[in-house]
N, C-alpha and C positions, 0 to 999 in steps of 0.2 A: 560365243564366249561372253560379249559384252552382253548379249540380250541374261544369261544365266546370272550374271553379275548383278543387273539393276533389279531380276526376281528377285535374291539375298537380301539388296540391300533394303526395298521395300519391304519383305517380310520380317526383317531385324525391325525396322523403324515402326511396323505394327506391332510388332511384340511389345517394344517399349511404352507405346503408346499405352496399350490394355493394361501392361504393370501399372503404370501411375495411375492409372484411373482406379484400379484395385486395390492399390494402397493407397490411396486417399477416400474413397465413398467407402470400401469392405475391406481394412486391414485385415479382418482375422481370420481370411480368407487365406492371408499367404504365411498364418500360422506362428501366433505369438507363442506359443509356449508358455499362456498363461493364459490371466483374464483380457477381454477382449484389449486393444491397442495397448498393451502392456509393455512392450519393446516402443513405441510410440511416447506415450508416457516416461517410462524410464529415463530414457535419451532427454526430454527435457527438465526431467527431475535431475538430472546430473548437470545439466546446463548451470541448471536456477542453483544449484548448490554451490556449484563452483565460481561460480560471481563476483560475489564477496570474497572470497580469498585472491582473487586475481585483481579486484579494483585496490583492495588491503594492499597487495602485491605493489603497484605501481601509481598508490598514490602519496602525491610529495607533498607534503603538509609539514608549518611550523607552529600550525596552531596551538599543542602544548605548549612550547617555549613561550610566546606570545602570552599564555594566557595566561603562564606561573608568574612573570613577570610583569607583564603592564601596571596591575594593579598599584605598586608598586612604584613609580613613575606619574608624579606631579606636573602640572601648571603651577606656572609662579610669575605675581601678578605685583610688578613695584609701581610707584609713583614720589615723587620727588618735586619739588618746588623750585623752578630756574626761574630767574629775571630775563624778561625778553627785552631784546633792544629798544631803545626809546626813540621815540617818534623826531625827527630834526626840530619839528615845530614845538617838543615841550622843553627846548631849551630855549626859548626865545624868555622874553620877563614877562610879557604880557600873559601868556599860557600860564609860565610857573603861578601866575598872582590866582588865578583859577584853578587851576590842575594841580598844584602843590609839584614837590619835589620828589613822593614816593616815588620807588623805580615800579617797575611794571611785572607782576609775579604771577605766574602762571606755572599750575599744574600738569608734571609733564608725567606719560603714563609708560610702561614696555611689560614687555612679556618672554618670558622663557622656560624651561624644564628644570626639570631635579629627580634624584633618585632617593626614596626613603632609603635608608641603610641599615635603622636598627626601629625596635619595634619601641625604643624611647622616644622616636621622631625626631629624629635627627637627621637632615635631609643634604645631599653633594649636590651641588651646582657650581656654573662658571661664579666664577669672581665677575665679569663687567653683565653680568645679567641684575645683581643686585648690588651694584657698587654706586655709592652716595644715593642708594634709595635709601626715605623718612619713611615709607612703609610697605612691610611684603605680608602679601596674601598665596597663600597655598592652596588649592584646589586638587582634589580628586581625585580619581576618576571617575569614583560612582557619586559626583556630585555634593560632597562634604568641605566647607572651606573651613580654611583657619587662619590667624594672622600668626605669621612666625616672625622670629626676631635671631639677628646674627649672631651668632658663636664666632665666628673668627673667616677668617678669611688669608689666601696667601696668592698674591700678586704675582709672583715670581713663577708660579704654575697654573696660575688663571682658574685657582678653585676658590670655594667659600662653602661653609659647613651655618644653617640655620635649622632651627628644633624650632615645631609647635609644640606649645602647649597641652595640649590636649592629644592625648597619647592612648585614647581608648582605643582600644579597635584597629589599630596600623596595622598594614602590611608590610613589609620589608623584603627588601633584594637580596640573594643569596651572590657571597663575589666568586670566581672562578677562581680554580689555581694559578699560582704565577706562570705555570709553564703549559696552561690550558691551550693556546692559541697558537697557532702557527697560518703561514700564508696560503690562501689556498680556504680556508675555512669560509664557513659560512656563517653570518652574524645579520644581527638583527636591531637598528637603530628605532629607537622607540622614542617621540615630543611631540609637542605643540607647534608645528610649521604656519606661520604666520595666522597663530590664534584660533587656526580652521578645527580642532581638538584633538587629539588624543591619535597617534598615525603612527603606523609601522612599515617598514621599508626594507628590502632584504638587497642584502650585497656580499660581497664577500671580503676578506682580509686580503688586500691591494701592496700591503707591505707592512713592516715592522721596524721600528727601533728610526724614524725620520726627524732630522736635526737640522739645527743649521734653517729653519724655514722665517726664522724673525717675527716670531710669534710672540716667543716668549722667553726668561731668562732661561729656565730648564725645561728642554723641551725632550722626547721621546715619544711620539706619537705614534698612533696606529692607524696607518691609511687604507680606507673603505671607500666602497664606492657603493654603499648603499645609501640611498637617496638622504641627503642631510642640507637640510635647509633654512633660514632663521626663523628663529622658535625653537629650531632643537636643540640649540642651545642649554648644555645642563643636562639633556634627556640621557637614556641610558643605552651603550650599547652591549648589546648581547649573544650569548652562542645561540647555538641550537637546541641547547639545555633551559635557558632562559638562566642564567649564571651572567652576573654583569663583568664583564671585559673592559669596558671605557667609558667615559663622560665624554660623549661628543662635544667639540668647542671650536670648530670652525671647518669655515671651506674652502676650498681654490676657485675662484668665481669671475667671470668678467663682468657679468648682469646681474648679481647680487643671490641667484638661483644654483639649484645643483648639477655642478657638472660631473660629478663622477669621482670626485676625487675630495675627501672629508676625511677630514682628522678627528681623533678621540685619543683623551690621556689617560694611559693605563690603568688598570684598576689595582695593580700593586701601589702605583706610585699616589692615586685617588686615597686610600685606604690609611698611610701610610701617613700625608697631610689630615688626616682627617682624623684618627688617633690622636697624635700630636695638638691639632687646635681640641679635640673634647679634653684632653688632659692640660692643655696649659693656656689656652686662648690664642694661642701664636703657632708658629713651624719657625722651629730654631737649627740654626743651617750655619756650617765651618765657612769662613771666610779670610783671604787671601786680601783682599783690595790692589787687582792688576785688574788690569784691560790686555783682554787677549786676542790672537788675532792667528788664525791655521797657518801652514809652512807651504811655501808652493813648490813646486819640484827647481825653479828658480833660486829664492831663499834658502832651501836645501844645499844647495851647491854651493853659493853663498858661505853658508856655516858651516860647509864641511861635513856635512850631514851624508850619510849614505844613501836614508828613505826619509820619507816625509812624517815618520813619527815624532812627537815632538809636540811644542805646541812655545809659540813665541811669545814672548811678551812685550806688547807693545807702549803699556805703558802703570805708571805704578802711583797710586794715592800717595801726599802726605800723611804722614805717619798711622799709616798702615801695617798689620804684619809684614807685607810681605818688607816694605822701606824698612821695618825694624832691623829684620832677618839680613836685608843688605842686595834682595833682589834690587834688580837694575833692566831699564828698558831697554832690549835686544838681548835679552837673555834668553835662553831655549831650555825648557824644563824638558829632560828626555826621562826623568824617573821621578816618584815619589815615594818614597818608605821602599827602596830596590823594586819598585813594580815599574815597568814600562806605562810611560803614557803615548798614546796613538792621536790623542788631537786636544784642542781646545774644548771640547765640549766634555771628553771623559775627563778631563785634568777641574775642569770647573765642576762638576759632577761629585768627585772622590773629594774636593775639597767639604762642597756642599754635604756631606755624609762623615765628614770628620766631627767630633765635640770639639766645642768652644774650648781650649784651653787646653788642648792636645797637642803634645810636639809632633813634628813631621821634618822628616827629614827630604831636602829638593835634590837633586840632581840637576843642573844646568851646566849649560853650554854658553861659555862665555870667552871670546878673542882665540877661538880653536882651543881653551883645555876646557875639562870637564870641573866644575866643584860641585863639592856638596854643604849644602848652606842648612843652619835648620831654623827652624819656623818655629813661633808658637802659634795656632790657626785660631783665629779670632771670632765672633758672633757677627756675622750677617746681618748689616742691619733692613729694617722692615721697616715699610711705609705704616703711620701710624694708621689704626686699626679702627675702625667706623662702627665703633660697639656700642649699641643702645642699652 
């Protein structure tokens, strides 16, 4: 039986052998049913066909987005004029009789991003990229400069709006909807990272609506963790549409480098400052004149409070709206115009979105009862504006 078994299995194994060798020197020996290796052919013509729909299939590319947008996205180039410290020895008399008393001036130079927004060239960047620069220069991408000059600027959200001149030929950034984004997305930071040119980095949306990070007076940031580094300062970030979502404007860093975790301010709220300073040179904002400070679940108790909505105040300008109206430091605003406020930052928010000269009615909490006081909300004031 085993000697029958090993005839099989050698005669199986010569068989095989002659096939290959017949379908490889004399296919048409085992009968294409056409012209000679036509089944041969075939087989690889369907290969090579199918190729390309299959690398289409499973390749991930953001290069359209990238490419609608870059153009788009500036270098911006200031410099400024500080006084450096003075040497000990040119205070002596014998020095000054020689050396004079001029102080010591020197030109100091930085760099950062911007996104064109309209095809007038009118260009969003941070606010401290071009704040107390005597002159900006805008660059490119395809190697065009221009010197641009400030439109306005607003401190309190860390933007500034400057226009070149020269307005032939711009590309411009198209903005996303407001309700374009959610977490989980994938976006697209686009600047100048310490001057090396022109860089894209892909991350995705880390979180939405971040507060409270002592950035800025109103803050709402969008945190990514697509690579954000200084330089990108100003630059833009984007979907996968190439639609701008945020002006990137900082990082969380121990070494000055990205670790993963970058902020960008919306581009409702980008948009919105940026209207405002083309139509008036300023961003004019409801003001309150308190100092505010969140409810702890402690203070809560404290006040009588059930939950921590609310938002306390801790302390109140002379002759301020609010001192007018008759607020008082340990006051707890729990309502404005009948709407619930849930913290100090939507109570600072909703005032900041009130007109100057709008009544409003408070709700606070004051010695365990409730009043209601009303306001007139006042004009925000603004650090005088650096307009050439």
């Amino acid at each position: 039986m085993r000697r029958l078994w090993l005839i099989f299995a050698q005669t199986v194994t010569f068989a095989v052998a002659v096939l290959f060798v017949i379908g490889t020197l004399k296919p048409e020996w085992l009968g294409g049913g056409g012209r000679p290796g036509a089944q041969v052919v075939t087989l690889f013509e369907a290969a090579e066909s199918n190729a390309p729909a299959t690398a289409a299939a499973t390749r991930m590319s953001y290069a359209d987005a990238a490419t609608r947008s870059m153009p788009a996205v500036v270098h911006i180039f200031t410099s400024k004029d500080i006084i450096a410290p003075r040497h000990p020895l040119q205070d002596d008399p014998l020095f000054r009789r020689f050396f004079g008393d001029s102080p010591n001036r020197q030109r100091a130079s930085g760099l950062g991003s911007g996104v064109i927004v309209s095809h007038d060239g009118y260009v969003l960047t941070n606010n401290h990229v071009v704040e107390a620069a005597d002159e900006i220069e805008v660059a490119l991408n395809d190697g065009r400069k221009f010197p641009a000059r400030l439109v306005g600027r607003d401190p309190d959200t860390d933007l500034a709006v400057l226009r070149m001149d020269d307005t032939s030929g711009l590309p411009a950034i198209a903005f996303a909807t407001n309700d374009a984004l959610s977490v989980g997305d994938v976006v697209l930071a686009i600047g100048n990272p310490f001057g090396v040119g022109q860089t894209v980095t892909m991350g995705i949306v880390s979180a939405l609506g971040r507060t409270q990070l002592g950035i800025n007076t109103f803050e709402d940031y969008i945190q990514t963790d697509a690579a954000i580094n200084p330089g990108n300062s100003g630059g833009a970030l984007v979907d996968s549409n190439g639609n701008l979502v945020g002006i990137n404007t900082a990082i969380y860093s121990r070494s000055g480098g990205s670790l993963g975790i970058g902020f960008a301010i919306p581009a409702a709220l980008a948009k919105n400052v940026l209207e405002q300073i083309v139509a008036s040179g300023q961003v004019t904002r409801g003001w309150l004149g308190v100092e505010l400070q969140e409810l702890t679940p402690e203070l809560a108790i404290s006040f009588g409070l059930e939950g921590l909505d609310g938002a306390l105040i801790a302390g109140v300008l002379r002759n301020s709206p609010a001192e007018r109206a008759g607020i008082r430091p340990g006051d707890v605003v729990l309502e404005l115009d009948r709407n619930k406020v849930q913290g100090s930052q939507e109570l600072l928010a909703k005032v900041a979105e009130s007109r100057p000269g709008q009544a409003a009615v408070f709700r606070v909490r004051r010695a365990g009862r409730d009043l209601d006081l009303a306001v007139e909300i006042g004009r925000r004031p603004t650090p005088p504006a650096n307009l050439r």
